[in-house]
N, C-alpha and C positions, 0 to 999 in steps of 0.2 A: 504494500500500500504506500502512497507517495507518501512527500512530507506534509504536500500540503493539506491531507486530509487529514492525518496525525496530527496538525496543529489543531482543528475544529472539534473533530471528536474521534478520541483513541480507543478503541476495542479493545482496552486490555482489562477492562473490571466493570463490574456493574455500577450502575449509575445510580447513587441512592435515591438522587433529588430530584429524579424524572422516572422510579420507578413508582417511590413513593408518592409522588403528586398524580401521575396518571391511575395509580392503583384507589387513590383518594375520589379522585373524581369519577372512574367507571363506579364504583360503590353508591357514590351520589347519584349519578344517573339508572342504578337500578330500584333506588330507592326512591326517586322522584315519581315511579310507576306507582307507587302504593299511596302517593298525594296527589292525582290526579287532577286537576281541575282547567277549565275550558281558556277560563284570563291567564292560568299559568302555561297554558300549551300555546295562546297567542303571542303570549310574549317570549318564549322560546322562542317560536316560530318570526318570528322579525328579530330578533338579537342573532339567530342563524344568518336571516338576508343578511343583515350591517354588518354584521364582523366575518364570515366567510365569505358571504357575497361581495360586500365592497368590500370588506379589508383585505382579503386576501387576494380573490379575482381580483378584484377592479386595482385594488391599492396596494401591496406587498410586492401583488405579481407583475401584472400589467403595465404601474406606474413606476414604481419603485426600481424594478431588478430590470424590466427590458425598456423603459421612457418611452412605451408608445404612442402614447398623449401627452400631453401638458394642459392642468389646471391651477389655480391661483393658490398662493402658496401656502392659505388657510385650509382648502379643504385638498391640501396635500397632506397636510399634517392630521387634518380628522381623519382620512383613511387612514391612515398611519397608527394611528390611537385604535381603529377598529379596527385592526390586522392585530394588535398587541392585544386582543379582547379575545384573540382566538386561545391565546398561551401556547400560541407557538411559536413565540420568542422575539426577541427585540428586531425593528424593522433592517437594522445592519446584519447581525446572527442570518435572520432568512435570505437575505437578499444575498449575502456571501455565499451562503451554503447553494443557493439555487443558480449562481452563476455559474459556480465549480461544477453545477451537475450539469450544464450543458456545456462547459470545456472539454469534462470528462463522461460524456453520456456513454454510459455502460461500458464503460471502459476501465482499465486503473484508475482508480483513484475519484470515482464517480461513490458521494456520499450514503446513496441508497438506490442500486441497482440490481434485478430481480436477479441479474446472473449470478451476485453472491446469496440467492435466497430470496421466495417471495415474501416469508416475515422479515427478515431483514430488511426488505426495502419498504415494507409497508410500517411497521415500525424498531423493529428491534435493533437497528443502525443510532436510536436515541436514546436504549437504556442500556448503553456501554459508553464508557469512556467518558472523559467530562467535556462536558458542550459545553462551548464556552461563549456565553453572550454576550460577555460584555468585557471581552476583550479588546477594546477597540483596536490598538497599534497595531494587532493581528489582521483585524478583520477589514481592516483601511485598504488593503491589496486590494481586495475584490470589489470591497465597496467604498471607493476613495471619492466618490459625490455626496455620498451622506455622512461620512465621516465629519467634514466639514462644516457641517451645520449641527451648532450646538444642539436643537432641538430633538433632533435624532440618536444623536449622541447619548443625551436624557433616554430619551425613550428606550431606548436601546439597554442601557444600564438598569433602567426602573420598569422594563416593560410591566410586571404585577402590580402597578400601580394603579391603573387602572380598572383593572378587575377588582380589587378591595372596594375602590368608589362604586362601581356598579355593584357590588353584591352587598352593602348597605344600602344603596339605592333600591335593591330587589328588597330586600328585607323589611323597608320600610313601606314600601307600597304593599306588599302580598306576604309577607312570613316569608316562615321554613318552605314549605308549596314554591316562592317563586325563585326563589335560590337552587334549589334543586334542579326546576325545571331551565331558571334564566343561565343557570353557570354548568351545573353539572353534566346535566344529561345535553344540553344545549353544544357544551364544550366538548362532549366523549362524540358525538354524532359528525361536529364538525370536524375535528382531529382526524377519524376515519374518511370522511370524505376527501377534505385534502392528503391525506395519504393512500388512498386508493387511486389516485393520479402518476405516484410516485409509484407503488407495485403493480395494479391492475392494468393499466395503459398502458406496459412497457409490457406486456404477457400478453393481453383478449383484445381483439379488435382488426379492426381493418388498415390497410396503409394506402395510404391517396400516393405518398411519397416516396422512395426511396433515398431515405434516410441514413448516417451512416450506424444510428443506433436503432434499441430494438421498439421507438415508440408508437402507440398506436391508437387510432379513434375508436372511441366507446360512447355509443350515446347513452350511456345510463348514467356512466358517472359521469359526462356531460350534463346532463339532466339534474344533477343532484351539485353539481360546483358551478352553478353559471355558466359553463360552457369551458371549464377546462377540459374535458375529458375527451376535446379533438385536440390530440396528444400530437402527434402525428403530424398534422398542421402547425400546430404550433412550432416543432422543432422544425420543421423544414423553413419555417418566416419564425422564427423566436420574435422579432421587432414589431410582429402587425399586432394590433391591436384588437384584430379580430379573429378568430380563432376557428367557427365556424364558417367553414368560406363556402359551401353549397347552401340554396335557398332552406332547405332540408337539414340543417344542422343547426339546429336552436341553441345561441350563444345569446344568455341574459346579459351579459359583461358589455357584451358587443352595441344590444338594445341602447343599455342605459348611457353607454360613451358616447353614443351617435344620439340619445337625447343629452344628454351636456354641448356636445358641440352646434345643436339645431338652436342653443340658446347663448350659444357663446361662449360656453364655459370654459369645456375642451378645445383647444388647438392642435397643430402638430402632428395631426392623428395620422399614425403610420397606418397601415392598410394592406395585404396581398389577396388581392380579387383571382381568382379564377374563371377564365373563359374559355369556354370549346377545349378543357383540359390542359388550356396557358397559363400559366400565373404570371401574373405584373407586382411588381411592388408600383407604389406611388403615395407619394405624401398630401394630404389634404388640411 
């Protein structure tokens, strides 16, 4: 295994602090089943859209790690807060680690790649070794534009900070019931989703492209991440911002960029259109 993945997270011991918090919160999410209630499945259900929908699609992934839009530099930073809501680690920590995995896609030195294992790439590449998120002077290699901005920087070090405010904020409007449902089970369903990206799409699906790694379209977990789950696509144009590129491939990521930019929001918006089985890049 390289160095540079040895720097991020080393496979040589179990990880107490991501076995124990993930072990924490599936428990929360099976016990959320037995407090049932309709306002705490809603509000699950929209803290899912914000913080894996926009934080992660729209904002971690889309804005952050590949710049395929530009929006203003407040609700750069709100996605950013709801990508940290997912606790899956500070916006410099993911944005490193996701760079590395398309320098090294399925290759040496690729952080979670099915060919060393599909639980390893789906999670068990995060409960060895110590992930280290708030390394900054590490992590500045790969992600040396966010490095640069204090706010990131914070975020990056304090990512948990936000989830404490929101699960007083749960507690206070609904109890135990929406805590359960707003963090736990909310948090265990989204963790699986975006990690079914990283093992499932790199094993089940079809390939539009020939690519030199093993990724591939799934409309289900398409279906269930905004529209990551055309894998496939995306590695072949990592920059577009749209990921669904047949009429037929429902990318919610895609929707909501192109309503940003029909109001001005978004600019910049990279793009790769497919026609008559051509692709174009072109910038909008």
């Amino acid at each position: 295994m390289s160095t540079e993945v040895i720097d991020i997270a080393v496979p040589r011991k179990i990880n107490r602090t991501n076995s124990i918090a993930f072990g924490l919160l599936h428990l929360g999410a099976v016990a959320a089943l037995f407090v049932f209630s309709w306002h705490a499945f809603a509000v699950a259900l929209f803290l899912f859209w914000m913080c894996t929908g926009l934080g992660i699609s729209m904002g971690y992934h889309r804005l952050h790690t590949h710049r395929s839009y530009q929006v203003p530099l407040p609700l750069e930073y709100f996605l950013a807060v709801c990508g940290a809501l997912t606790l899956e680690g500070g916006p410099i920590f993911w944005v490193a680690t996701h760079r590395i995995h398309h320098q090294k896609s399925d290759q040496l030195g690729d952080p979670h790649s099915p060919r060393d294992g599909g639980w390893w790439a789906h999670m068990g590449w995060l409960l060895v070794g110590e992930t280290k998120h708030s390394d900054t002077p590490l992590l500045s290699k790969y992600a040396p534009d966010l490095t640069k901005d204090r706010f990131y920087v914070w975020l990056n070090d304090y990512h948990w900070v936000p989830m404490i405010v929101l699960g007083a904020l749960l507690y206070a409007m609904g109890g135990v019931p929406f805590v359960l449902w707003g963090v736990c089970l909310r948090v265990v369903v989204g963790l699986h989703c975006t990690w079914l990206v990283n093992s499932a799409t790199h094993m089940w699906g079809s390939r539009r492209f020939e690519t030199r790694d093993d990724s591939r379209n799934n409309w289900l977990i398409a279906l269930i991440t905004s529209g990551e789950g055309w894998h496939n696509n995306h590695h072949a144009h990592p920059t577009s911002a749209r990921h669904g590129l047949a009429w037929y491939e429902f990318d919610l990521s895609w929707i909501q960029i192109r309503i940003l930019k029909f109001f001005g929001i978004a600019k910049a918006v990279r793009v790769a259109k497919i026609d008559n089985a051509v692709v174009e890049r072109e910038a909008a």
